[in-house]
C-alpha positions in Angstrom: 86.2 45.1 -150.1 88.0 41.9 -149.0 91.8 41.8 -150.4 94.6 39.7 -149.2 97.1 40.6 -147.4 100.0 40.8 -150.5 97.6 42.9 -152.8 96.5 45.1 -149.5 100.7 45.8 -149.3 101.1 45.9 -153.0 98.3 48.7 -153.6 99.4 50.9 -150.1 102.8 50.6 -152.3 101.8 51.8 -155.4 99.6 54.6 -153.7 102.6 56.0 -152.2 104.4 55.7 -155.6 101.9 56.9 -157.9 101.8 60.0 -155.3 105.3 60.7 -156.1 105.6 60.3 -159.7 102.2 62.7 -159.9 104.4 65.3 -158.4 107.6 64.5 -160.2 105.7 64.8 -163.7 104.4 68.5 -162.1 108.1 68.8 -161.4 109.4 68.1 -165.0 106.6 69.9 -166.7 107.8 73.3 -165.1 111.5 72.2 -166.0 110.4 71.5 -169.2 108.3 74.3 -170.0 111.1 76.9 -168.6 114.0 75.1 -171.2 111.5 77.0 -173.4 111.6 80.3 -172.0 107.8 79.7 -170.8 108.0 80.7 -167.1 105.3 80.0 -164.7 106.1 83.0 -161.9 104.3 81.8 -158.6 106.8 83.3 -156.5 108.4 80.1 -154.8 106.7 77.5 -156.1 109.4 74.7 -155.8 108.9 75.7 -152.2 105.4 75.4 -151.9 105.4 72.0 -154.1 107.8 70.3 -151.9 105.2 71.3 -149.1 102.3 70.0 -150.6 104.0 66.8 -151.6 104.6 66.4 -148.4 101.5 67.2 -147.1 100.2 64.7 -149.4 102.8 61.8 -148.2 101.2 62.4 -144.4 97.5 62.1 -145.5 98.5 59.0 -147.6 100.3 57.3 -144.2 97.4 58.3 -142.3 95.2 56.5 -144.7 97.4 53.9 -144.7 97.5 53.1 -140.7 93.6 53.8 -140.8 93.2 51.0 -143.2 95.8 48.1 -141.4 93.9 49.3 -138.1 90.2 48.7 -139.8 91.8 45.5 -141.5 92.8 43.9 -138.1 90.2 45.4 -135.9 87.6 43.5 -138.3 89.8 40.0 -137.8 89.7 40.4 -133.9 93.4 40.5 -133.4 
């Protein structure tokens, strides 16, 4: 798929974004849900979020510096 080089930046942006708000709206459901007294118990789950996130946040640089690599190993630069 042939993008230029502002949408290429503008959709490794949003990917990074979107990552995080998909973990902040985990994050607020589980607020959310215990202001109601309905308690998820998955021992430290904060914990383990925070982990995955930024487990997450590595895999989505890596893809990242895959793609500008592929992108200027194609132009010959």
């Amino acid at each position: 798929m042939k993008i230029g080089n502002l949408a290429f930046i503008l959709f490794c942006i949003s990917y990074l974004i979107l990552t995080y708000l998909y973990f902040e709206i985990i994050n607020q459901a589980e607020i959310f849900l215990r202001d109601r007294k309905i308690y998820l118990e998955f021992g430290h789950a904060n914990i383990v979020m925070l982990e995955v996130m930024l487990l997450c946040f590595l895999f989505a640089l890596v893809n990242i510096a895959i793609a500008i690599f592929r992108r200027y190993k194609r132009k010959g630069i």
